[in-house]
ROFIRO-306231 format. One record per residue (C-alpha): x, y, z; residue number from 0; residue in three letters. Coordinates in Angstrom, 1 decimal. Example, Ala and Ser with C-alpha at 12.3 -4.5 7.8 and 13.67 -1.06 7.14 Angstrom:
{nupa {12.3; -4.5; 7.8}; 0; 'ALA'}
{nupa {13.7; -1.1; 7.1}; 1; 'SER'}
***
This chain:
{nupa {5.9; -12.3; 2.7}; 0; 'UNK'}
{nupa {3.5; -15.1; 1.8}; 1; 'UNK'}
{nupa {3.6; -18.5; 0.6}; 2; 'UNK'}
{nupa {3.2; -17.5; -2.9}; 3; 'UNK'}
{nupa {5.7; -14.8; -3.0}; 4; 'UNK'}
{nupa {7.9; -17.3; -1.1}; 5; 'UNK'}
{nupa {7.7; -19.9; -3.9}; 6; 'UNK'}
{nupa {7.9; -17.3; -6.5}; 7; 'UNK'}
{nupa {10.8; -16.1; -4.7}; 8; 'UNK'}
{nupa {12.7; -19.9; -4.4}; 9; 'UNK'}
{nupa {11.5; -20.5; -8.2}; 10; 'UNK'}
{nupa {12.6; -17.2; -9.7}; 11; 'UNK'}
{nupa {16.4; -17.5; -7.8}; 12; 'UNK'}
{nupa {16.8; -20.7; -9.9}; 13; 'UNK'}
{nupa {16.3; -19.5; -13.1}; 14; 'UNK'}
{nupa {20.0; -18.0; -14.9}; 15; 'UNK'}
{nupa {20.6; -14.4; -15.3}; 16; 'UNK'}
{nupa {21.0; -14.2; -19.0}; 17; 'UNK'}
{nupa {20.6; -11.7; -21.5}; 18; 'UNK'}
{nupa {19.7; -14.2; -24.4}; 19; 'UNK'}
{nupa {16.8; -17.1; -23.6}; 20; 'UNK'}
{nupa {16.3; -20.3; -25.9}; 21; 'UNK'}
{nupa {13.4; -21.8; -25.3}; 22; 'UNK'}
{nupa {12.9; -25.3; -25.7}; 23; 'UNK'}
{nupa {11.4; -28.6; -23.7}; 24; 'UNK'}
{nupa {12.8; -27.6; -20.5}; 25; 'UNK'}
{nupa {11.7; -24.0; -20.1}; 26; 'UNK'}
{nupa {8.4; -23.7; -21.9}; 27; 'UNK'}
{nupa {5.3; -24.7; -19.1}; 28; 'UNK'}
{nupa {1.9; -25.4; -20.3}; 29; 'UNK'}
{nupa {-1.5; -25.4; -18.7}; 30; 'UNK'}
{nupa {-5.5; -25.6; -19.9}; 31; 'UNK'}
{nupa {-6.8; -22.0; -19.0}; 32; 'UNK'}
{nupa {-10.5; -21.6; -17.6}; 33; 'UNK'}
{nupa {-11.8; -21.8; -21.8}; 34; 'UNK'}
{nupa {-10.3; -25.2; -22.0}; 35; 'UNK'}
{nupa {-11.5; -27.5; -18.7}; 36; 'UNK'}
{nupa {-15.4; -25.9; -19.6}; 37; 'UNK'}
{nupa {-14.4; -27.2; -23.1}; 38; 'UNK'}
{nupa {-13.3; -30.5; -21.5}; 39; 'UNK'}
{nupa {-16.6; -30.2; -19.0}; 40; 'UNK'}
{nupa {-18.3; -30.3; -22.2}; 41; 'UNK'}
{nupa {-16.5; -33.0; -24.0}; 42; 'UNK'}
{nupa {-17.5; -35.7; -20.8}; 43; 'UNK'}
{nupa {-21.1; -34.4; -20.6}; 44; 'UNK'}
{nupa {-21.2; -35.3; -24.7}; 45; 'UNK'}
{nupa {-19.4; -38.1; -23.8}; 46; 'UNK'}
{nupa {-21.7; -39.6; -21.3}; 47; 'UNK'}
{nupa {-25.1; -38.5; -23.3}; 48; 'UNK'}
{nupa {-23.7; -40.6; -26.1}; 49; 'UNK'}
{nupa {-22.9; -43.3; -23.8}; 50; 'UNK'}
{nupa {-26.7; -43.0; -22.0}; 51; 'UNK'}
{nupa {-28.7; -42.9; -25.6}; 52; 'UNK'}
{nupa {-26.1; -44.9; -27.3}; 53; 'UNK'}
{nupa {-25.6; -42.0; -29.5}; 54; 'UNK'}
{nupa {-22.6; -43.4; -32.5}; 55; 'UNK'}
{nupa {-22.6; -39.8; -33.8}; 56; 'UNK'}
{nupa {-22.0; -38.5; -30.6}; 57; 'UNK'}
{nupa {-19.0; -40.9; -30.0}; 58; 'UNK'}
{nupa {-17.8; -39.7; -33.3}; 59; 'UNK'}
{nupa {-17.8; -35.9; -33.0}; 60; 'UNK'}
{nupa {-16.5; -36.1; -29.0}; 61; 'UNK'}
{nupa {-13.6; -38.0; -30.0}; 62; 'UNK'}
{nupa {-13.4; -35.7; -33.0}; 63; 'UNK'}
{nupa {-13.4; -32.3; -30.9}; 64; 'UNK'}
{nupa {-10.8; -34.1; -28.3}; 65; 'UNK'}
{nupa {-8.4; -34.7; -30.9}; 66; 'UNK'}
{nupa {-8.5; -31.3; -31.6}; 67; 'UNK'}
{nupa {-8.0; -30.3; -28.4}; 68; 'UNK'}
{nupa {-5.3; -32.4; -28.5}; 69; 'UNK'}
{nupa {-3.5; -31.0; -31.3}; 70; 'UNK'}
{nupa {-4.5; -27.5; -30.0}; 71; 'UNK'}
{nupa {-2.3; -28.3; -27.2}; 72; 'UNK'}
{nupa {0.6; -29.3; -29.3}; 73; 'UNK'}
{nupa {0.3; -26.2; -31.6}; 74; 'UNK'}
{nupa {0.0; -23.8; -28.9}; 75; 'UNK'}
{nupa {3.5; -26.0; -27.4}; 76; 'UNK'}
{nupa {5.2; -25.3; -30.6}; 77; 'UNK'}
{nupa {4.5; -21.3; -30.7}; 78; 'UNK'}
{nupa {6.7; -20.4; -28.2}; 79; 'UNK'}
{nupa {9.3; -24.1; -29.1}; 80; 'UNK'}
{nupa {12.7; -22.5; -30.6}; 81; 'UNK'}
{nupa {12.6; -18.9; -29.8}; 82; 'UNK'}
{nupa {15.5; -17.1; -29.1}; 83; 'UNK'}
{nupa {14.9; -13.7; -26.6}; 84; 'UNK'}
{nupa {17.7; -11.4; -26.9}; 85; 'UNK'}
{nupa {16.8; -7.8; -24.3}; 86; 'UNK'}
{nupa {18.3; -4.3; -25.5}; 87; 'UNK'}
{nupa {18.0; -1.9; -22.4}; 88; 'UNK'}
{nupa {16.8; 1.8; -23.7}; 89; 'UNK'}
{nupa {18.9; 4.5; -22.8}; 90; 'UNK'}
{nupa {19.1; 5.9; -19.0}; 91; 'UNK'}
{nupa {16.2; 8.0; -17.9}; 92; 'UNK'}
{nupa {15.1; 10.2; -14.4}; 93; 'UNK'}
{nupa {13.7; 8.6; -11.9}; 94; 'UNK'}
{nupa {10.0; 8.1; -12.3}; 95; 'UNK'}
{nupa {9.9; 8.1; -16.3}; 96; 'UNK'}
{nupa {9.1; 4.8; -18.4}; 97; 'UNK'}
{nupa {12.5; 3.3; -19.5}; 98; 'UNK'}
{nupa {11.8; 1.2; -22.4}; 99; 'UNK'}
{nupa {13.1; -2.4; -23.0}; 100; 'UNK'}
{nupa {13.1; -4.1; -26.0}; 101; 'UNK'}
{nupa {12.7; -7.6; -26.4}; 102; 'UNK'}
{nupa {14.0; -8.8; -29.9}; 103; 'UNK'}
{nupa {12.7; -12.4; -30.5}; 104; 'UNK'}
{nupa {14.5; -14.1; -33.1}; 105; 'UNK'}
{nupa {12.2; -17.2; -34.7}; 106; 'UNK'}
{nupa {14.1; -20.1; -36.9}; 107; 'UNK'}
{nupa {11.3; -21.8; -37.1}; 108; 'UNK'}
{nupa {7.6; -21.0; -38.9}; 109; 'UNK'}
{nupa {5.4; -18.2; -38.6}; 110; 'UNK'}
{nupa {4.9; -18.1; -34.8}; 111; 'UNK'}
{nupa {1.4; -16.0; -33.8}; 112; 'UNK'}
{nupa {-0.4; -14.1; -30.9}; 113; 'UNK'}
{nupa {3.0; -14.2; -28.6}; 114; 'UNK'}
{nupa {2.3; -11.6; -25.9}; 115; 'UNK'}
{nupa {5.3; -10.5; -23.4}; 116; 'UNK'}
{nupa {4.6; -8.7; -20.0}; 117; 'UNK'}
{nupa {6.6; -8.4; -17.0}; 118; 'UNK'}
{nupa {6.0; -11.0; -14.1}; 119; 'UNK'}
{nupa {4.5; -8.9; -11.5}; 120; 'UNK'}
{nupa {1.5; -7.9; -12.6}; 121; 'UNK'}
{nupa {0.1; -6.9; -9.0}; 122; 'UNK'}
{nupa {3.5; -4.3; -9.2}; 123; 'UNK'}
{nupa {4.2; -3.5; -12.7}; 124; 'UNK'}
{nupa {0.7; -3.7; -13.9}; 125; 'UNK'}
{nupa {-1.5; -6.1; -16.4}; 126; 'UNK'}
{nupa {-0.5; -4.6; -19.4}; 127; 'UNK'}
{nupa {1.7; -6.5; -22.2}; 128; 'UNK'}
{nupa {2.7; -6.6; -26.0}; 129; 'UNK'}
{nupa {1.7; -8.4; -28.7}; 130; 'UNK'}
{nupa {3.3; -9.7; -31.1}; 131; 'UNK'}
{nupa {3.5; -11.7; -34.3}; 132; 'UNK'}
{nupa {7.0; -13.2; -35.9}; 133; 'UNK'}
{nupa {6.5; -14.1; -39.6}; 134; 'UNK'}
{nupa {8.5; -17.6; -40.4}; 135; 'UNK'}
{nupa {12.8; -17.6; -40.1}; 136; 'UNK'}
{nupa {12.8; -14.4; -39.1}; 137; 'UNK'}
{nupa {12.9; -11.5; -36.1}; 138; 'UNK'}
{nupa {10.2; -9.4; -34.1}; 139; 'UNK'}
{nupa {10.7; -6.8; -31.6}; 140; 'UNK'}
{nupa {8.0; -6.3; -28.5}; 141; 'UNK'}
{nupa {8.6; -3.6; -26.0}; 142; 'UNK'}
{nupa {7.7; -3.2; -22.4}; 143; 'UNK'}
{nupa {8.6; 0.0; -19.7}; 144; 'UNK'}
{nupa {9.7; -0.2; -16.4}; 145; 'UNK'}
{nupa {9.2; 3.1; -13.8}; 146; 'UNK'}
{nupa {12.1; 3.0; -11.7}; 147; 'UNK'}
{nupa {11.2; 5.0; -8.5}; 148; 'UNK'}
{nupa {15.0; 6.1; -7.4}; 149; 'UNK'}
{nupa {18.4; 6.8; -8.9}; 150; 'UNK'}
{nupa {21.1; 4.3; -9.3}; 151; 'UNK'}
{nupa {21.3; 1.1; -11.4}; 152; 'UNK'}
{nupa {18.0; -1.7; -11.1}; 153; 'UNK'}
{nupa {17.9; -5.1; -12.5}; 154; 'UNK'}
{nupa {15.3; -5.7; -14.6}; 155; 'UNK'}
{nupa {12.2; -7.5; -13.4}; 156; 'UNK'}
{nupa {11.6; -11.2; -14.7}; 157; 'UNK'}
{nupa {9.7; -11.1; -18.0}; 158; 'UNK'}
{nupa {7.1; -13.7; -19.5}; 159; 'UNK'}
{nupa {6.2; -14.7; -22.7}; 160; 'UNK'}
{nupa {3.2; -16.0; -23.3}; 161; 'UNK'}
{nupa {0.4; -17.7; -25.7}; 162; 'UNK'}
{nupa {-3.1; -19.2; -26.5}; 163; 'UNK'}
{nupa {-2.6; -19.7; -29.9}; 164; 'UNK'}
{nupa {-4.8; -21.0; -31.8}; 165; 'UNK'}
{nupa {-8.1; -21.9; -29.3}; 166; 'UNK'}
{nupa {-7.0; -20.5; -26.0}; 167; 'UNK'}
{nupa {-7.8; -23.8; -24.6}; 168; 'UNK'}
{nupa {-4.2; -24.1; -23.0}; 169; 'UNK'}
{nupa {-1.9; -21.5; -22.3}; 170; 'UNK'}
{nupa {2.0; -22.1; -22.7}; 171; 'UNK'}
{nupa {4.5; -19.5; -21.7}; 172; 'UNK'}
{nupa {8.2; -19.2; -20.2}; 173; 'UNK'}
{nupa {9.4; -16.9; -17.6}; 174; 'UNK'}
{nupa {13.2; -15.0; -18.1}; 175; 'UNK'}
{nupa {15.6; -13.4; -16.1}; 176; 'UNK'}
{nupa {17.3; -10.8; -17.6}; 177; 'UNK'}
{nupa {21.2; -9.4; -16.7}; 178; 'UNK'}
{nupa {20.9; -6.3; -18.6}; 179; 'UNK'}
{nupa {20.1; -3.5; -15.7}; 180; 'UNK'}
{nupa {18.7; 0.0; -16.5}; 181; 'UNK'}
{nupa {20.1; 3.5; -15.3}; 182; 'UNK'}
{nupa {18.0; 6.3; -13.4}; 183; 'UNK'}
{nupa {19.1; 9.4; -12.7}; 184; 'UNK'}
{nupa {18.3; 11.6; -10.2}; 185; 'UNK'}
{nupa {14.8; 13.1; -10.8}; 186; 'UNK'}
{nupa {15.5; 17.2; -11.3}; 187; 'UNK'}
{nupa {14.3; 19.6; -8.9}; 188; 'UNK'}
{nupa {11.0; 21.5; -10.5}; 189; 'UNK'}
{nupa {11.2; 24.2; -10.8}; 190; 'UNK'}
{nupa {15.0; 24.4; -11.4}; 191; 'UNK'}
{nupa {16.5; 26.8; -8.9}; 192; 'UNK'}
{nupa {18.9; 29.3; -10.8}; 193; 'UNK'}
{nupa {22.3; 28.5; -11.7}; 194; 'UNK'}
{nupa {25.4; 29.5; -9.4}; 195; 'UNK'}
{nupa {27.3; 32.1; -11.3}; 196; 'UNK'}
{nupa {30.3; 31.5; -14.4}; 197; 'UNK'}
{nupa {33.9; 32.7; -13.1}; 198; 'UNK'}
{nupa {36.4; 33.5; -16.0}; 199; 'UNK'}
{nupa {38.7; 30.4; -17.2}; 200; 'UNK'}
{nupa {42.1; 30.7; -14.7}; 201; 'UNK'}
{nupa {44.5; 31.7; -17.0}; 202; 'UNK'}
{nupa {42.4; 34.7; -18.5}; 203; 'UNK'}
{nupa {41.8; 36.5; -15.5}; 204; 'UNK'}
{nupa {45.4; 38.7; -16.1}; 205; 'UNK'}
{nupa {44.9; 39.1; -19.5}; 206; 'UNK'}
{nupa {41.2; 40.1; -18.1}; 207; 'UNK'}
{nupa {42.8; 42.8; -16.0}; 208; 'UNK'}
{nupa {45.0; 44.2; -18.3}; 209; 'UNK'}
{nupa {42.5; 44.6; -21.3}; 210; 'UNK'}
{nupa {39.7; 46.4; -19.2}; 211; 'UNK'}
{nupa {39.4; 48.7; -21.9}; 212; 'UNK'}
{nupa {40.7; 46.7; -24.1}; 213; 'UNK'}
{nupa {42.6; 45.6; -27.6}; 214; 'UNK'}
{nupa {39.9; 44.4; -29.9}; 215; 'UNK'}
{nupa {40.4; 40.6; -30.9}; 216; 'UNK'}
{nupa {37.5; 40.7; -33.2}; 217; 'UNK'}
{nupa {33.9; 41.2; -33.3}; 218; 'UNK'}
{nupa {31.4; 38.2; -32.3}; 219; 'UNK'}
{nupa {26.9; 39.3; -32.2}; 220; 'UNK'}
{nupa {26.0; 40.6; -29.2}; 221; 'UNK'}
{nupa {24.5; 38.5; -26.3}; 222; 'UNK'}
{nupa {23.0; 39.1; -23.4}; 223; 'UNK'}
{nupa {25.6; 41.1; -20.6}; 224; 'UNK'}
{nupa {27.2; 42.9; -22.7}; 225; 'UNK'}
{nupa {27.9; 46.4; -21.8}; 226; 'UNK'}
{nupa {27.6; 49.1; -23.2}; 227; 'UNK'}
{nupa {31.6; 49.9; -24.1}; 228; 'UNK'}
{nupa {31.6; 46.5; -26.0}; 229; 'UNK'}
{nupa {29.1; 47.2; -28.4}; 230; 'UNK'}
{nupa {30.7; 48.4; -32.1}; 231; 'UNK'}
{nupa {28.6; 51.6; -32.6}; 232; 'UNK'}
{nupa {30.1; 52.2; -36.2}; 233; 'UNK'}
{nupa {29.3; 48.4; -37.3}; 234; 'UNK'}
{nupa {25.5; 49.0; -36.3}; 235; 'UNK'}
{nupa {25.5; 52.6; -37.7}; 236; 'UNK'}
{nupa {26.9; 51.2; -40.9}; 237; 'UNK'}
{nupa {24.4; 47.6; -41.0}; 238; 'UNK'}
{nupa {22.5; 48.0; -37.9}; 239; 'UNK'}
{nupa {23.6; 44.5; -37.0}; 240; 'UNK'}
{nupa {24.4; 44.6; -32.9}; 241; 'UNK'}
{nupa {27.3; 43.0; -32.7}; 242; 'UNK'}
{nupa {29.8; 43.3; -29.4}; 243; 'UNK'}
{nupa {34.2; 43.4; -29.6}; 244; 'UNK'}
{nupa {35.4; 40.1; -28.7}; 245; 'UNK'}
{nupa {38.4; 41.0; -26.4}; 246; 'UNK'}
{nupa {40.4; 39.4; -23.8}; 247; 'UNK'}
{nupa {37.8; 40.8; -21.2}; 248; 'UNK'}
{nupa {35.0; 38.8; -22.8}; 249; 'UNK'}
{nupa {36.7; 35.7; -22.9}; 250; 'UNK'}
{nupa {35.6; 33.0; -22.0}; 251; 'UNK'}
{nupa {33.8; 32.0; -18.8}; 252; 'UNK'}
{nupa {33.0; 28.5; -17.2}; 253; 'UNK'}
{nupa {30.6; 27.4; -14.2}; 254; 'UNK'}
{nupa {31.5; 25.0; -11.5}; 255; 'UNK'}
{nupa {28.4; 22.9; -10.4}; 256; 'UNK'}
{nupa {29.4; 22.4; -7.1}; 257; 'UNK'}
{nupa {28.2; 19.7; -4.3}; 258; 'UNK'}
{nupa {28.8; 22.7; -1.4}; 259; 'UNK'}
{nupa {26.2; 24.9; -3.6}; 260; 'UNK'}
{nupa {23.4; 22.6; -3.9}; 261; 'UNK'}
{nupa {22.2; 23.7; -0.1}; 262; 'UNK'}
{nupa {18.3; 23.4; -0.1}; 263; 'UNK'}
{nupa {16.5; 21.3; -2.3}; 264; 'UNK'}
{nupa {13.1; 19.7; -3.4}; 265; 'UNK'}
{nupa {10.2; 20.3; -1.1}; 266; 'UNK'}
{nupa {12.3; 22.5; 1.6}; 267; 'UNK'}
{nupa {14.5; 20.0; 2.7}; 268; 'UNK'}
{nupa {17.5; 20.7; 4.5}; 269; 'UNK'}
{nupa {21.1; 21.1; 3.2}; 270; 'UNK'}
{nupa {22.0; 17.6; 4.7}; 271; 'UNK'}
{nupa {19.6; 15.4; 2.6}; 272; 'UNK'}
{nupa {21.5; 14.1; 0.2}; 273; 'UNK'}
{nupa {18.6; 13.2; -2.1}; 274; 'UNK'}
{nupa {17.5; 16.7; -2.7}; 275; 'UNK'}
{nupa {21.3; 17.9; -3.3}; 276; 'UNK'}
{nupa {21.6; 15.8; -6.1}; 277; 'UNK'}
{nupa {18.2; 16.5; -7.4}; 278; 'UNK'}
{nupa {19.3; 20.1; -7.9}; 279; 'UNK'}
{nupa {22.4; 19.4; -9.4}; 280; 'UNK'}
{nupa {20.6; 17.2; -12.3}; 281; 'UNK'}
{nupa {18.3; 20.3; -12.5}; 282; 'UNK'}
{nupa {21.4; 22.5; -13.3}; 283; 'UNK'}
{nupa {23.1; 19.8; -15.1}; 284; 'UNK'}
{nupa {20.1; 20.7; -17.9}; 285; 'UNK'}
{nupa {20.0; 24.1; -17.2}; 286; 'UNK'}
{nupa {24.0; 24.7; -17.6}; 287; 'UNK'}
{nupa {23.9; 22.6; -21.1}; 288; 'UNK'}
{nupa {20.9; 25.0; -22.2}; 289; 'UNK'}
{nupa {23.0; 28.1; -21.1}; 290; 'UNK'}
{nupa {25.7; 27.0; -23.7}; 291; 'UNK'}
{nupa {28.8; 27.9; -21.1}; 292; 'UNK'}
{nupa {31.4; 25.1; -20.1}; 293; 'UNK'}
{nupa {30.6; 23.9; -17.0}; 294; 'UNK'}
{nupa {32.2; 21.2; -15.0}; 295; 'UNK'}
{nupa {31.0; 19.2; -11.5}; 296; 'UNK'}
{nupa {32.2; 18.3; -8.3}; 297; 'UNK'}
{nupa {30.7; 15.8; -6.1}; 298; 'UNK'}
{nupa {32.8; 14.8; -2.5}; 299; 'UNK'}
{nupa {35.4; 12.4; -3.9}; 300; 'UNK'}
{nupa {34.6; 12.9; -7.4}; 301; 'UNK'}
{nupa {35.1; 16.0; -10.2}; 302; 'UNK'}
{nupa {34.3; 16.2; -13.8}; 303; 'UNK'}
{nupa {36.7; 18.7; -15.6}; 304; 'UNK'}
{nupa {34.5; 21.2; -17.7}; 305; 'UNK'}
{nupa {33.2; 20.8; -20.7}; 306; 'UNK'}
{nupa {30.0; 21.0; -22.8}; 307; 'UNK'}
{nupa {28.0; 18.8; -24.9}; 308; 'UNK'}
{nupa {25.5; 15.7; -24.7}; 309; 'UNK'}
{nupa {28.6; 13.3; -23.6}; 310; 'UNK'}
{nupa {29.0; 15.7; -20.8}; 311; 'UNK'}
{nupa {25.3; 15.7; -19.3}; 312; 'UNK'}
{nupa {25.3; 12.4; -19.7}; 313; 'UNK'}
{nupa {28.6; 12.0; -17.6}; 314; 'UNK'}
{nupa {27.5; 14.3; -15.3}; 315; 'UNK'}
{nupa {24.0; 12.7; -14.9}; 316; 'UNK'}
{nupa {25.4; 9.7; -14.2}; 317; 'UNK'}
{nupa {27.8; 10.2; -11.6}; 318; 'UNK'}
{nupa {24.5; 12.0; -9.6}; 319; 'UNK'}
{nupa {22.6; 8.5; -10.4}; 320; 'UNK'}
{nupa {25.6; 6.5; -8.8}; 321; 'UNK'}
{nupa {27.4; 8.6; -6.6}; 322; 'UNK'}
{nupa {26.9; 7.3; -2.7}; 323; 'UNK'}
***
């Protein structure tokens, strides 16, 4: 690690983890950018011309652009003076995709122009960053993504917000530590292996036995494995809808996405990589939901009871993205 990333390092460990930032005298750092010292390069060559030729109109208009520069500074102070950052972390995602962040930036104050936010590391996270206006007592929201490479929880980088506003000749910004933390789960295994198969709910498998042949409990449209003995031939005759009896021996079955199935995942790795195992179970996690059957999951110390449903994948998903 260098120097730099040393003192970034030291800096960055003092600032609060906080999921709301004020900004004010103490946070807000300001410095002329490359436009403004070749404006003040200029200023002192007008400066000393007037002062060689004796030049009163020069004096006049060099003072007059410094003043400005002066109030540019001040200005381009006050954009950023009395903002309030408050983060919303975007909903989990699989390792590798953009999670989105948004950055809701709540102005008391007056119109407040050309903010831009970005994460801190450019060299990692890239150059790229929002802009944003916030119109006078009132709210804006910027959004930046994050990739995060692996499963599990990950804090969120250090953000900046920045300006130039109105002449670029000094830029003012602040840099925040966030508390919220973002949730990846486990990238799923392309393409997704196929699914272990359903077993009949215990309970049924008696009442499975006994009705082989069976006593009709209604009729339900046919679907895909149904034999032949199931199908009402009268009903179709009659409406030529397909439809199927719904007895005890169709009842109801549920699959078991199981840690000791997952053998053999991404890429040909071996049963004993962990990585790949959950990888495959995400991959079924989408695949069972898509199926429509209850499913359930066990992972070594942990089981989720069966069910079906977006609150289910997203239980499921996340046990993968923390389990360890």
């Amino acid at each position: 690690m260098g120097l730099r990333s040393r003192i970034e390092t030291w800096w960055h460990s003092r600032l609060p983890l906080t999921d709301s930032w004020t900004l004010g005298q103490r946070n807000i750092y300001i410095v002329p950018t490359r436009g403004g010292a070749s404006f003040a390069a200029l200023l002192l060559l007008m400066l000393l011309a007037s002062i060689n030729y004796q030049l009163n109109l020069g004096y006049v208009l060099a003072f007059l652009l410094a003043g400005a520069a002066v109030v540019s500074m001040h200005i381009t102070h006050g954009m950023l003076r009395g903002l309030t950052l408050h983060i919303r972390p975007g909903p989990p995602v699989f390792a590798g995709s953009p999670a989105q962040l948004d950055v809701v930036i709540d102005n008391p104050g007056g119109a407040r122009y050309a903010l831009a936010l970005r994460l801190y590391d450019r060299e990692q996270h890239g150059r790229s960053y929002t802009a944003v206006d916030v119109p006078a007592g009132s709210q804006a929201t910027a959004t930046v993504s994050i990739v995060p490479a692996t499963r599990g929880w990950h804090t969120v980088p250090p953000l900046v917000l920045e300006t130039g506003f109105p002449f670029g000749f000094f830029r003012a910004w602040t840099v925040w530590r966030p508390a919220a933390r973002v949730l990846a789960w486990p990238r799923p295994e392309h393409p997704a292996p196929p699914l272990p198969g359903a077993q009949p709910v215990p309970g049924e498998q008696a009442a499975l036995q006994r009705s082989s042949g069976s006593e009709l409990e209604g009729v339900r449209p046919w679907r895909r494995g149904d034999t032949l003995r199931q199908v009402v031939w009268k009903k179709v005759a009659r409406s030529g809808e397909l439809v199927s009896r719904d007895t005890a021996s169709s009842g109801s079955r549920e699959l078991w996405l199981d840690w000791a199935a997952s053998a053999g995942g991404t890429g040909g790795t071996g049963a004993g990589d962990p990585e790949a195992r959950l990888s495959r179970l995400a991959a079924w996690v989408d695949s069972a939901e898509r199926a429509g059957i209850a499913w359930g999951l066990r992972l070594p110390g942990s089981e989720l009871p069966t069910g079906q449903g977006e609150a289910q994948r997203r239980d499921a998903l996340e046990r993968l993205a923390t389990w360890s």
